[in-house]
N, CA, C and O atoms as a MOPAC input file, in Angstrom:
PM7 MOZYME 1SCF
protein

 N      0.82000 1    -1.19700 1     0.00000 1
 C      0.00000 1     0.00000 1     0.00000 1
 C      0.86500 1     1.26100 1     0.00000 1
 O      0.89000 1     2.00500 1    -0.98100 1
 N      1.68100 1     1.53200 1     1.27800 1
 C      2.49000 1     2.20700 1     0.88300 1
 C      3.35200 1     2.94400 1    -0.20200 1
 O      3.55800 1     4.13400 1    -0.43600 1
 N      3.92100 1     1.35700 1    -0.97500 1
 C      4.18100 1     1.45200 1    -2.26700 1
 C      3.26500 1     2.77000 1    -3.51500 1
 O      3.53000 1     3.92700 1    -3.84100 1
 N      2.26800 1     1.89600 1    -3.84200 1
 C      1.34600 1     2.36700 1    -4.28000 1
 C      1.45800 1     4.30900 1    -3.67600 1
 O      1.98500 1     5.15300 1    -4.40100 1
 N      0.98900 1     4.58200 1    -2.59300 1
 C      0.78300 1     6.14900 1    -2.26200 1
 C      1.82100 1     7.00600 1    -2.56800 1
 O      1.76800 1     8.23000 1    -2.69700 1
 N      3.03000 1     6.06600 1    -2.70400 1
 C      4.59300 1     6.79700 1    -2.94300 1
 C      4.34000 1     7.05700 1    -4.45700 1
 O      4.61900 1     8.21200 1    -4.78000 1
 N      3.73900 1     6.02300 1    -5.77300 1
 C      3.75600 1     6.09100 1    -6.79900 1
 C      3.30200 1     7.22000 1    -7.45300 1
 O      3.67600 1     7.89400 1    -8.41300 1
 N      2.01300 1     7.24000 1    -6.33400 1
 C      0.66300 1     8.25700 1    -6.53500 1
 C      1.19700 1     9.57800 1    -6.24000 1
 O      0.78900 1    10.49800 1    -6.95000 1
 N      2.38200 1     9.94400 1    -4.94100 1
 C      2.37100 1    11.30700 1    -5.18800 1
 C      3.28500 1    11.93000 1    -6.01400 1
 O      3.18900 1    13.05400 1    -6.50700 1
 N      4.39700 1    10.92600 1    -6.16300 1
 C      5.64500 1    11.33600 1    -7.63500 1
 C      4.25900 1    11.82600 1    -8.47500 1
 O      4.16700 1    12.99700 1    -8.84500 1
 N      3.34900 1    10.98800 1    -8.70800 1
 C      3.09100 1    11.18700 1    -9.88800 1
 C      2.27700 1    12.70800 1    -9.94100 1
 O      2.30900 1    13.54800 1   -10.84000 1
 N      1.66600 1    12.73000 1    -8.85800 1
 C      0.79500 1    14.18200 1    -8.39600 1
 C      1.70800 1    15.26700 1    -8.75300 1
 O      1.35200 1    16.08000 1    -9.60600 1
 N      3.31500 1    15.39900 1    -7.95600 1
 C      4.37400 1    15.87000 1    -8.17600 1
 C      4.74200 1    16.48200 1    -9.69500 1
 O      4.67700 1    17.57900 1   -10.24900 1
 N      5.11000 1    15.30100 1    -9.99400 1
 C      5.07500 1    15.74800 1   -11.71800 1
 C      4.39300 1    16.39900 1   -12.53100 1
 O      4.81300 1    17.17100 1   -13.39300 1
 N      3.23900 1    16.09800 1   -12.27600 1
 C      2.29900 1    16.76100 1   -13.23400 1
 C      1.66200 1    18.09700 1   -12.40300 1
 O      0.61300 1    18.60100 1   -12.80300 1
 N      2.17600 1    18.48300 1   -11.54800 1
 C      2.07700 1    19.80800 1   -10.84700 1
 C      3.05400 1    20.69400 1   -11.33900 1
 O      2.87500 1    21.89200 1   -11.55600 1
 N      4.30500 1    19.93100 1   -11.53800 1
 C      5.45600 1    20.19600 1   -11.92900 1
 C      6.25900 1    20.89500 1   -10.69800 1
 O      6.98200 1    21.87800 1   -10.86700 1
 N      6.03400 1    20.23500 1    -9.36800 1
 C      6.90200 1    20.48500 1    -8.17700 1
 C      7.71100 1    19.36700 1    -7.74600 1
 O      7.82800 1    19.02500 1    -6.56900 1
 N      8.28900 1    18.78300 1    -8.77700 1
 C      9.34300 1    17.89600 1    -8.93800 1
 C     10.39800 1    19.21600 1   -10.10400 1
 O     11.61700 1    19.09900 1    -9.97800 1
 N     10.13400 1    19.81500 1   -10.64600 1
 C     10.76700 1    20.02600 1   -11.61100 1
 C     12.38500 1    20.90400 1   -11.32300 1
 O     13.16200 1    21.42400 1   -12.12300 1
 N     12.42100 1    20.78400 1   -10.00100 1
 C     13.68600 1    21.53100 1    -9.88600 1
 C     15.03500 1    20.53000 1    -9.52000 1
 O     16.23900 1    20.71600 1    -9.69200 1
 N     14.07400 1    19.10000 1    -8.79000 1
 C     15.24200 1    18.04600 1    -8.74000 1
 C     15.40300 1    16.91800 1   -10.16600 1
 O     16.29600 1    16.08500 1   -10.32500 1
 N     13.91900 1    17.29300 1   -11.34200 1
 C     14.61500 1    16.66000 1   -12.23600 1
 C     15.53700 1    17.51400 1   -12.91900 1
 O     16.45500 1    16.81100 1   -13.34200 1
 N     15.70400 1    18.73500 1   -13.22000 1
 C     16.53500 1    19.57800 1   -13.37300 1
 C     18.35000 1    19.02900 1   -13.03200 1
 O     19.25900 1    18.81500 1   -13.83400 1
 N     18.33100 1    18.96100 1   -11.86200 1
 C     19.34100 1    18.64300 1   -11.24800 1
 C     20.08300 1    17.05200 1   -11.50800 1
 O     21.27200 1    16.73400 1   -11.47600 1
 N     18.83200 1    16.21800 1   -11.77600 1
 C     18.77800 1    14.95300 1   -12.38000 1
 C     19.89700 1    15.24400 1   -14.06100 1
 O     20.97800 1    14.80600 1   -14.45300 1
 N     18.79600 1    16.26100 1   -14.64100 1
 C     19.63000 1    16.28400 1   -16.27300 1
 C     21.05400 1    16.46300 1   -15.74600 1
 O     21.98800 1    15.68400 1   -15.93400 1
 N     21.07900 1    17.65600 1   -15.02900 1
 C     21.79200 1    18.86700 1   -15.30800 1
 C     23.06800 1    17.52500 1   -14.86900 1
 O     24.07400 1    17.58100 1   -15.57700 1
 N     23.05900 1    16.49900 1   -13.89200 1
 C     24.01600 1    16.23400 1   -13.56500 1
 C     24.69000 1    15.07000 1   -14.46800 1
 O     25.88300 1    14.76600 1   -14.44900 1
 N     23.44200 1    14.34800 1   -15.44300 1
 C     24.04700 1    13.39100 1   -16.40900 1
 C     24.38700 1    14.17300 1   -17.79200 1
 O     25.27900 1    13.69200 1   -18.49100 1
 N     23.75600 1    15.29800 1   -18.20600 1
 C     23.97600 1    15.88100 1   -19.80300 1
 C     25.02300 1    16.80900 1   -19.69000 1
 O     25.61800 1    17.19400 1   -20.69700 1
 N     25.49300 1    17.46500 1   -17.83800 1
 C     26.32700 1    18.71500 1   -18.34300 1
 C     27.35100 1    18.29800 1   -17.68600 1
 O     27.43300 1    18.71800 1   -16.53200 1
 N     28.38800 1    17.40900 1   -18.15700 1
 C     30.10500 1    17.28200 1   -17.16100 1
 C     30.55700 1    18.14600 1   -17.38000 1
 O     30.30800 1    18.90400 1   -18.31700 1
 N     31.44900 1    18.26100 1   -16.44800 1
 C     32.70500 1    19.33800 1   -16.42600 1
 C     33.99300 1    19.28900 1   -16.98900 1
 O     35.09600 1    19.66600 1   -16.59200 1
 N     33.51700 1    18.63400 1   -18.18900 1
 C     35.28700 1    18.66000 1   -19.02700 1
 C     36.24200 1    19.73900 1   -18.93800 1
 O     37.45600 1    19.75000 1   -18.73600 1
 N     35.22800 1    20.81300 1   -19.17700 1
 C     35.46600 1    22.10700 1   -20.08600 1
 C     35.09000 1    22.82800 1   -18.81900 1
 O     33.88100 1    23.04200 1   -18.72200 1
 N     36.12800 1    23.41400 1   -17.44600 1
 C     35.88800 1    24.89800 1   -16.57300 1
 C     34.76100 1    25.42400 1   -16.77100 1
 O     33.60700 1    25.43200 1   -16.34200 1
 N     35.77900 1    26.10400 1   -17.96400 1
 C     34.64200 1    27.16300 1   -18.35900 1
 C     33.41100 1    27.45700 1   -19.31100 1
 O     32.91700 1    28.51200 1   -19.70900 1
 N     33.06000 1    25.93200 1   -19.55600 1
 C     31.69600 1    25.86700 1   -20.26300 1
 C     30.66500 1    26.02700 1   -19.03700 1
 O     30.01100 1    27.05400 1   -19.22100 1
 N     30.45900 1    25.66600 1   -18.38400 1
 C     29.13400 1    25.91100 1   -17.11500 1
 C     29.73300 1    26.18700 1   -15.84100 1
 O     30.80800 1    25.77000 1   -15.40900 1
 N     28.87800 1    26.96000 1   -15.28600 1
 C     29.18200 1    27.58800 1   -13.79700 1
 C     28.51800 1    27.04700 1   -12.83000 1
 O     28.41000 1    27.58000 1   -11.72600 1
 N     27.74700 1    25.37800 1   -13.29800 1
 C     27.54600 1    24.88600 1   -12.01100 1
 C     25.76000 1    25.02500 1   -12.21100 1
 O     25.31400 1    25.89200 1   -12.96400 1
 N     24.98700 1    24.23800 1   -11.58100 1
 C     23.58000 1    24.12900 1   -11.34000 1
 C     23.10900 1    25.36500 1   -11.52200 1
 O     24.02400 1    26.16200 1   -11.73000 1
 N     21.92000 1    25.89400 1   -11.52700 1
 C     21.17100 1    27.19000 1   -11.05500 1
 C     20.55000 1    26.35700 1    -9.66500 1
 O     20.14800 1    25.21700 1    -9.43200 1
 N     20.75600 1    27.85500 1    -8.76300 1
 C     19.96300 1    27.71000 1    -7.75300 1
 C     18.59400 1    27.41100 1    -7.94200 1
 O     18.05900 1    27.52900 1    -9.04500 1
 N     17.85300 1    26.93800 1    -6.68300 1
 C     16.18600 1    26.58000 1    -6.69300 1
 C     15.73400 1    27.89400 1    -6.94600 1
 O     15.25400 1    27.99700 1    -8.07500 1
 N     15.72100 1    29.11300 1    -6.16400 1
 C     15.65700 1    30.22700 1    -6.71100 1
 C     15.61100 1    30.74500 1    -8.08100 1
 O     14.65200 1    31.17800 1    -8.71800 1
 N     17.13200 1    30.58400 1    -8.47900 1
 C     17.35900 1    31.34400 1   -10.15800 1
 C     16.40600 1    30.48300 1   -10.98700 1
 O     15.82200 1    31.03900 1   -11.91700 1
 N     16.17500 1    29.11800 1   -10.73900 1
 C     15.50900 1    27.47700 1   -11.49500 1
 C     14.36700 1    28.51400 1   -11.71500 1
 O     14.27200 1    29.12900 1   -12.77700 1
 N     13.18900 1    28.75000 1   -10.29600 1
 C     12.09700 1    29.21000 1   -10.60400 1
 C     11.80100 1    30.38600 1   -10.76400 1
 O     10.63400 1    30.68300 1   -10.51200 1
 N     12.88200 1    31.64000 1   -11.30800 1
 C     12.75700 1    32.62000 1   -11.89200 1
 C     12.73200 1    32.31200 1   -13.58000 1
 O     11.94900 1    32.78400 1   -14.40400 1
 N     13.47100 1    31.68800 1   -13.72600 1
 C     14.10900 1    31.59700 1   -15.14500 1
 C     12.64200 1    30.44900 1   -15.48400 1
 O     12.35300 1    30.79100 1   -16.63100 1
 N     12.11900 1    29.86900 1   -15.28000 1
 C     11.08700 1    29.24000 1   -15.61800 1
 C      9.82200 1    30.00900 1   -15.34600 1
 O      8.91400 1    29.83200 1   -16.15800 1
 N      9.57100 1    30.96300 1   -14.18100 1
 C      8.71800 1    31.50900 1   -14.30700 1
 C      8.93500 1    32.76900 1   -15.72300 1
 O      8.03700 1    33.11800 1   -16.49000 1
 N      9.96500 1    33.11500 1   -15.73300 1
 C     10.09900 1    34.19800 1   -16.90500 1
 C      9.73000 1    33.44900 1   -18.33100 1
 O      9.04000 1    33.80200 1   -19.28800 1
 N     10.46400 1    32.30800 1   -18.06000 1
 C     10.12700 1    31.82500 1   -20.17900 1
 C      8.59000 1    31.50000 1   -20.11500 1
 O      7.88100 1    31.49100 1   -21.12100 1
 N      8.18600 1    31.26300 1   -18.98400 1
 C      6.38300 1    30.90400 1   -18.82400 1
 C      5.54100 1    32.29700 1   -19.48200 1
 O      4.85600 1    32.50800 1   -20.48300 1
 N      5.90400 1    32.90300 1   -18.58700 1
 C      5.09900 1    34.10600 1   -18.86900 1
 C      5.44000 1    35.44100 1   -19.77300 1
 O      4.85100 1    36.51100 1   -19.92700 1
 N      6.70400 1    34.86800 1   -20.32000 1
 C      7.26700 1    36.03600 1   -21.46300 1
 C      6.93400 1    36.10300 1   -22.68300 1
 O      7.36800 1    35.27700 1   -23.48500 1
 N      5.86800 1    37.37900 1   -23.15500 1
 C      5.43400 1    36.84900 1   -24.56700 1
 C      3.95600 1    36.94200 1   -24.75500 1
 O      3.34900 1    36.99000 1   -25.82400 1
 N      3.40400 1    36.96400 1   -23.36400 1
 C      1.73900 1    36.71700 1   -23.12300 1
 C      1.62600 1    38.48700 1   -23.28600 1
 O      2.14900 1    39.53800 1   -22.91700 1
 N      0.49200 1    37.89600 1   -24.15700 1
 C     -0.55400 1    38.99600 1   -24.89600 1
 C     -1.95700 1    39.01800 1   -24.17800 1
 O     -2.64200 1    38.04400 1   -23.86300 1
 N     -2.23600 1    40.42200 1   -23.98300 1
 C     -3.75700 1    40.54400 1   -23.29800 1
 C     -4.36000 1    41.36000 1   -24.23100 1
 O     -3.82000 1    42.23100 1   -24.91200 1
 N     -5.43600 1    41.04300 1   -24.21800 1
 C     -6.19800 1    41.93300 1   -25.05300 1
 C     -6.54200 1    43.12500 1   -24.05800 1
 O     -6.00400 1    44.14300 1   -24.49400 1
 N     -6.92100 1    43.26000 1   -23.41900 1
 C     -7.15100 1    44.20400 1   -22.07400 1
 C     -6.29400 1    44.83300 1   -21.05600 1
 O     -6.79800 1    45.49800 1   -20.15000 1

């Protein structure tokens, strides 16, 4: 049962999209190595994560009013 309620709230999670800052961290840590210094400066904070996602969300929206 347990099982099951754990499945149920990932999944609630996800599709809320309040998982989306540790799958972030998930990519960020298999797609971006550090060969290269100075190609990346490292994660974005949880902070900068949900600025920079709230900005591409809402950048662009047109009101008629």
């Amino acid at each position: 049962m347990l099982k099951h309620l754990k499945t149920f709230w990932q999944a609630v999670r996800r599709l809320s999209g309040d998982d989306a800052y540790e799958r972030y961290l998930e990519h960020y840590a298999h797609c971006h190595t550090h060969e290269d210094p100075h190609e990346c400066e490292g994660p974005l904070s949880r902070a900068e994560f949900f600025k920079q996602w709230q900005d591409q969300k809402w950048n662009g929206i047109k009101r008629c009013c």
